[in-house]
N, C-alpha and C positions, 0 to 999 in steps of 0.2 A: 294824673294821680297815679300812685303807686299802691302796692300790696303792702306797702310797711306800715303804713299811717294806717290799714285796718287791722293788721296784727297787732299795733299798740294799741289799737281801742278794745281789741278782743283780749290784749292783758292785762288794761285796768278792768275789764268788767268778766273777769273767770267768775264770782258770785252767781251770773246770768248764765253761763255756758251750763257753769254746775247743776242749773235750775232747772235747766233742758234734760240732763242726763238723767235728773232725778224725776223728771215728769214722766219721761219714758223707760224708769225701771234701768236705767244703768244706773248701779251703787258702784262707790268704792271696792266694795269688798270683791269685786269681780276682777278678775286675773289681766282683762284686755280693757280696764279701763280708763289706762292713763291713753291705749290707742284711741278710744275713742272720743277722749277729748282734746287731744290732737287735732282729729278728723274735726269737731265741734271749734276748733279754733279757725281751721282753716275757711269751711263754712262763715264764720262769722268775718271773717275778713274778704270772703269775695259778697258776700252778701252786702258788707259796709261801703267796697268799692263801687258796687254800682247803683246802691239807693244813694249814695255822694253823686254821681253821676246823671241820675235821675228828678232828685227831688232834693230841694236845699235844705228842707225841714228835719230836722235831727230831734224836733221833740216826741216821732211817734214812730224813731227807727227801733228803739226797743223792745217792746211790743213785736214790731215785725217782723224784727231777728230772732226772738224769743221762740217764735209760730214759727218760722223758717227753718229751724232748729230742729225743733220738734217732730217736725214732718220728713227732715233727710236723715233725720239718725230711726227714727219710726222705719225708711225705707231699706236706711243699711240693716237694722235688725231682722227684717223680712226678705232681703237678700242673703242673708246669712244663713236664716233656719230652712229658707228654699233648699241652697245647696248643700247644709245637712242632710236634709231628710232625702234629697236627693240622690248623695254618695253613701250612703249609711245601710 
């Protein structure tokens, strides 16, 4: 399997991606938010490749990608105001 077939399932389901951003306080109205859903695309696509990999069930990868989500942009925003507060 490759990277593409999870990048197209990460662009029929931007709805999901968007839902992640918004659970953890990234709005639109933020200046670096098209980077972070980028970063939320690419996420979803290695995430897609290896629950493909792992388990053949696709009805409860939503959910997991959703949590998945959640928890690596939760970490990018915690590495970020680390090294704010760090060089500031």
């Amino acid at each position: 399997m490759n990277l593409e077939l999870g990048f197209e399932q990460a662009l029929e389901n931007q709805q999901l991606i968007h839902g992640a951003l918004k659970r953890v306080h990234i709005y639109v109205t933020r200046c670096d938010y098209e980077d972070y859903f980028q970063e939320a695309v690419i996420i979803y696509a290695q995430a897609y490749l290896k629950y493909r990999q792992r388990d053949q069930d696709l009805t409860k990868f939503k959910p997991y990608v959703f949590q998945k989500l959640v928890w690596r942009l939760t970490d990018m925003l915690r590495q970020e105001k680390q090294y704010f507060d760090f060089h500031s």
